[in-house]
N, C-alpha and C positions, 0 to 999 in steps of 0.2 A: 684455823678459822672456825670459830663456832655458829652455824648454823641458827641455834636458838638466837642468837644475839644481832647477829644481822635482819634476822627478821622482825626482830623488837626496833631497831633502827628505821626500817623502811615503813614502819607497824606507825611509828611515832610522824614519819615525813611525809606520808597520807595525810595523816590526821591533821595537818601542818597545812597541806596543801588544800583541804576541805573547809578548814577555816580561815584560812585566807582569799576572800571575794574576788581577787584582784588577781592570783595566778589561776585560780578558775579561768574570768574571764578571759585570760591569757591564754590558757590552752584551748577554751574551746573558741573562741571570737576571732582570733587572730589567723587561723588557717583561713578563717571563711571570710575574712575583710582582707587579707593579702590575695587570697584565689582571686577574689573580685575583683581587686583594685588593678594588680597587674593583671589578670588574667585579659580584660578589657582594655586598660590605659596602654598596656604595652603592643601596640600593634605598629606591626611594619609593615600592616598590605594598604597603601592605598587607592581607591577608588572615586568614581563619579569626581574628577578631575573634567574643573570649571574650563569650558573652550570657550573664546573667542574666535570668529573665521572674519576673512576678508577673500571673498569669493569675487578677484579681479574680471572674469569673465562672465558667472551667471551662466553657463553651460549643463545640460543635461547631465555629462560626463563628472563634470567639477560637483554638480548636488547628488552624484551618487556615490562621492566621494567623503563628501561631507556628511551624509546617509550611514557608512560604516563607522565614522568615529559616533555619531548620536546611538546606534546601535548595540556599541561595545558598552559595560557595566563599570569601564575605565571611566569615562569620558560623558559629562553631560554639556551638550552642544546649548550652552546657553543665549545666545545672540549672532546673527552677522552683519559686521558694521558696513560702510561703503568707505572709509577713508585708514590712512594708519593713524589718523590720529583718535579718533574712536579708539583705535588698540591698543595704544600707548596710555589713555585715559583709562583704559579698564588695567591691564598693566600696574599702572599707578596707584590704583585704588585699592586694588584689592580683589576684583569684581571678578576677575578672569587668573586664571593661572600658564596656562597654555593661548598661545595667540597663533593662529595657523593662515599665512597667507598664499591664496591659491596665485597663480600668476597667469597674464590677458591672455596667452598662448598657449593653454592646460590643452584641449580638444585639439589644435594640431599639431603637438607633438606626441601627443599619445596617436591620432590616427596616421603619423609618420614614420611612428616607432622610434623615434628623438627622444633622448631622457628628459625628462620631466623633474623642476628643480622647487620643491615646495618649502618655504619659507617658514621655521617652527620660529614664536619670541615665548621665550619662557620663562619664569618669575623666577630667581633665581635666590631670593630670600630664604627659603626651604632649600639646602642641596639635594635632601634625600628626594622630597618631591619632585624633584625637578628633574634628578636623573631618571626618575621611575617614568616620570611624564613622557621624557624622548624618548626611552625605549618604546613604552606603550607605543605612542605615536609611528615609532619605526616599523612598530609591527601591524599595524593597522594598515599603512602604503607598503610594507612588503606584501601586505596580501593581497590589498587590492593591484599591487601592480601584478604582480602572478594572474589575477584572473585578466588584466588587461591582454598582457602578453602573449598568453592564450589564445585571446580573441583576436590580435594583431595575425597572429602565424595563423590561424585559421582563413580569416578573410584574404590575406597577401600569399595563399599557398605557399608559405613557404616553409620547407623543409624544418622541421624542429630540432633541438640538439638539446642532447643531454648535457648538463655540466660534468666536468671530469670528478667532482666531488661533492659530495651531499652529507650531510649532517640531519639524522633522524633522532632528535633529540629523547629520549625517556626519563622520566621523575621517576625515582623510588622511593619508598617510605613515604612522602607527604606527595603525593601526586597531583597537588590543588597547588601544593607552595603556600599554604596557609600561615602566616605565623602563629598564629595561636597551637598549632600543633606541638610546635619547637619551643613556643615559651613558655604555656602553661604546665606542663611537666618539669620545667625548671625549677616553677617558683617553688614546689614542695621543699627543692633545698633552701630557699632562701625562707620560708615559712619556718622548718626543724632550725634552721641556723638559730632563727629570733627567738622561737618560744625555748630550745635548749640549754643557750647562752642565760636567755635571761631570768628564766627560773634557777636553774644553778651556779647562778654568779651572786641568789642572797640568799643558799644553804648555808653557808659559816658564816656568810656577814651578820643574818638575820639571829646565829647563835652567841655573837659576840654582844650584839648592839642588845637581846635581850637580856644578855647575863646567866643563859643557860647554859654554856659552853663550860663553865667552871663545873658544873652538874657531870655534864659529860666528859667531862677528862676524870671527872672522880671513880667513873663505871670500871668493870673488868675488859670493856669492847677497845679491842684494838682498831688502829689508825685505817687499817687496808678495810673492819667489816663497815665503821664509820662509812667510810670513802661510798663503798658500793652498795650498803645498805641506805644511804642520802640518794645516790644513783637511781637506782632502780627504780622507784615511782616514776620516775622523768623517763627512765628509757619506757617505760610502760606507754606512759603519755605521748611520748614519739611516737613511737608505734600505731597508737591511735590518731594522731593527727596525722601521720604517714599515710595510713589510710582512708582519712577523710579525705585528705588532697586529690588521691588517687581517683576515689569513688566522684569527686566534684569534676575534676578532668575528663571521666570516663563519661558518667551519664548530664553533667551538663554544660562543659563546652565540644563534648563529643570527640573528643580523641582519640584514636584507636591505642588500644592497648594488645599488641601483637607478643607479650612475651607471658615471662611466668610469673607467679606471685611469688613463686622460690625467690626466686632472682634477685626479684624488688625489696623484698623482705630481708635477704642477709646483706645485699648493699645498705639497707637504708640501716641497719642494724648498725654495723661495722661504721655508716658516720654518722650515728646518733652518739657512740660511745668518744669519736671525738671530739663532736661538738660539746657534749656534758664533762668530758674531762677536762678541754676548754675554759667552759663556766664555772667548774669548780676548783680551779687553777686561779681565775680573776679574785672567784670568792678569800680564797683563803690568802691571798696575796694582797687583798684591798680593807678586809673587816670592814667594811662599811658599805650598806645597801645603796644609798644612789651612786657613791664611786662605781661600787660595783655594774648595777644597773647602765650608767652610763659609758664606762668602759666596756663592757659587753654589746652593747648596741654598735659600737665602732669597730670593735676589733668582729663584729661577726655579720651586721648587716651590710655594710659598705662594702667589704673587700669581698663578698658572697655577691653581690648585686654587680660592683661594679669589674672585678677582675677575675671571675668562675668561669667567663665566655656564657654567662645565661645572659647578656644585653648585647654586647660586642664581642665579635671572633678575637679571639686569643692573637693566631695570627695576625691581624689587622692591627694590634697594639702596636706604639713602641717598642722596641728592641731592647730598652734600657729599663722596660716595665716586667716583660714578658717572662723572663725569670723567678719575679713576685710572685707570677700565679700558681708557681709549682707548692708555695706554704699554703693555699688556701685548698681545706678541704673539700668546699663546696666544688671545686673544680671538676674533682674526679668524681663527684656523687651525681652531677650534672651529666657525664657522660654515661654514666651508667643510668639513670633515668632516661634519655633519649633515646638509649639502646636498645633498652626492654618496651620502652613506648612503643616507639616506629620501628624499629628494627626485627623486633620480635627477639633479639638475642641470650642465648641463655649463658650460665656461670661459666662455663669451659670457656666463652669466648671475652668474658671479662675480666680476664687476670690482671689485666696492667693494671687500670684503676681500683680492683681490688686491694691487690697488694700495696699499692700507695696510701689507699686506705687504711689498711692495718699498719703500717708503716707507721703513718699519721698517728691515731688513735694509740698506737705505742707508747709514743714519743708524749702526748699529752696527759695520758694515764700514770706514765713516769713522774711527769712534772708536777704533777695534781698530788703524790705519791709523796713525793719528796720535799714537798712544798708543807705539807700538813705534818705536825705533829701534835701529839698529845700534853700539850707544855702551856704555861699562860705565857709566854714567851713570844 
């Protein structure tokens, strides 16, 4: 491999890359409208969750009850009706999402210490909303029944008793349960995926369909300085949108970044090389820029978005899918981002995905490898 020649190569796919507006605005626009779009669009925390009440009693007890959900940053207490049919009306509409009916006997079964049976109707159009709603909710009457029960065994002396088992829950890494912590670090993989793919999926197209390619098979540059000297600008430009992403996560959606830059920097390395061997695998297999362009969009943003585990747990797939996800790279660059993220974890403890990594990036660099020659053929 001669050095002078590859550098004349990569000297030439600058110059390429400089004059053409459109992978400009690709490299630099596209981190920063994917940061944005999913950084924000993709949230799984919901809040200020629409109530309805039906307060059967009108009791001190029942409106201090109704007091803690208004209180919580879940839950906005928008109306209390007097009938169910007001409830069913908001229900129906749209107006409410949660409908909480207290029942006529709330006050003397709390002052009897008798369970208390309170009535949740919940819009069930949203699943995700909805299960999040009853939990909220659940945890709202477990608290407020803890401070009742308290106040029951104090008033009624009677003896307290511990439960035989208790559960002290702790969060690690994301202590708030934020989503934006877990999925904005994702998207870096699915951002390298888009702009890798699609910049090196119209390096050979762009040289057939101009009629350069004949130029270039006539030089003394072999297949392999070709290969990596077309490469390199791109891993360059990874690299810098790698850390744009990074810098956008950190200072403004505020994510902690607990680990090293070591870390980040040879993971993201290791799958920027097989995202680009990838795109230049399509390229030299498609000669033609929009095949190419459009075949790289499928083969790298969908199965990176939808089957990496950065939108859906892995496990939670089908069983008949799950085995899919072991081909996409973005899988294991996703764990290795949330690692270094939240984790704080350094390279000793990242071998699996490493090494699948380079596995990967192998197998793609082979194909890319093997796929190109120097022939008009």
């Amino acid at each position: 491999m001669n050095l002078r020649r590859l550098l004349a190569i990569s000297r030439k796919e600058v110059f390429q890359v400089l004059r053409d507006s459109r992978s400009l605005l690709t490299v630099l626009l596209m981190p920063l409208m994917l940061m944005s779009t999913l950084g924000y669009g993709v949230n799984l925390d919901t809040k200020h969750i629409r109530v309805f009440a039906y307060d059967r009693e009108g009791s001190q007890a029942s409106q201090d009850l109704l007091k803690r959900f208004q209180s919580s940053d879940y839950f906005d207490l928008v109306a209390t009706v007097t009938d169910y049919r007001a409830l069913g009306a908001a229900l129906d509409d749209g107006r409410c999402q949660l409908a909480i009916v207290i029942p006529y006997d709330f006050s003397a079964r709390l002052h009897d210490g008798r369970p208390v049976y309170i009535q949740a109707l919940v819009d069930g159009s949203d699943n995700n909303t909805a299960e999040l709603a009853i939990g909220y909710a659940q945890g709202v009457l477990a608290s407020y029944g803890a401070v009742v029960q308290a106040e029951y065994l104090r008033k009624s002396n009677a003896p307290s008793v511990n439960p035989v088992l208790s559960v002290d829950a702790r969060t690690w890494f994301n202590e708030d349960l934020e989503s934006k912590n877990f999925i904005v670090p994702g998207v870096a993989a699915i951002v390298m995926a888009v702009v890798g793919v699609l910049l090196t999926s119209l390096t050979v197209a762009r040289e057939w369909e101009r009629g350069t390619m004949e130029q270039l098979i006539s030089t003394p540059v072999t297949a392999l300085e070709i290969i990596i000297g077309k490469l390199l600008p791109y891993f360059a430009l990874g690299l810098f949108d790698t850390a744009m992403c990074a810098a956008i996560a950190v200072w403004w959606f505020q994510v902690p970044f607990r680990g090293s830059v070591i870390a980040l920097m040879v993971g993201s390395g290791i799958y920027l090389v097989a995202i680009l061997g990838l795109g230049f695998w399509i390229s030299v297999a498609t000669k033609n820029q929009l095949a190419a362009s459009q075949i790289g969009l499928v083969t790298a943003f969908l199965p990176s978005f939808l089957l990496s585990g950065f939108t859906f747990p892995i496990n939670q797939m089908p069983i008949g899918v799950q085995p899919f996800t072991y081909l996409i790279a973005a899988r294991y660059y996703i764990v290795i981002l949330k690692s270094v993220f939240l984790r704080g974890t350094g390279l000793s403890f990242l071998t699996a995905p490493l090494i699948a990594l380079v596995i990967y990036a192998s197998v793609m660099v082979f194909l890319a490898k093997r796929s190109f020659h120097k022939s008009l053929a």
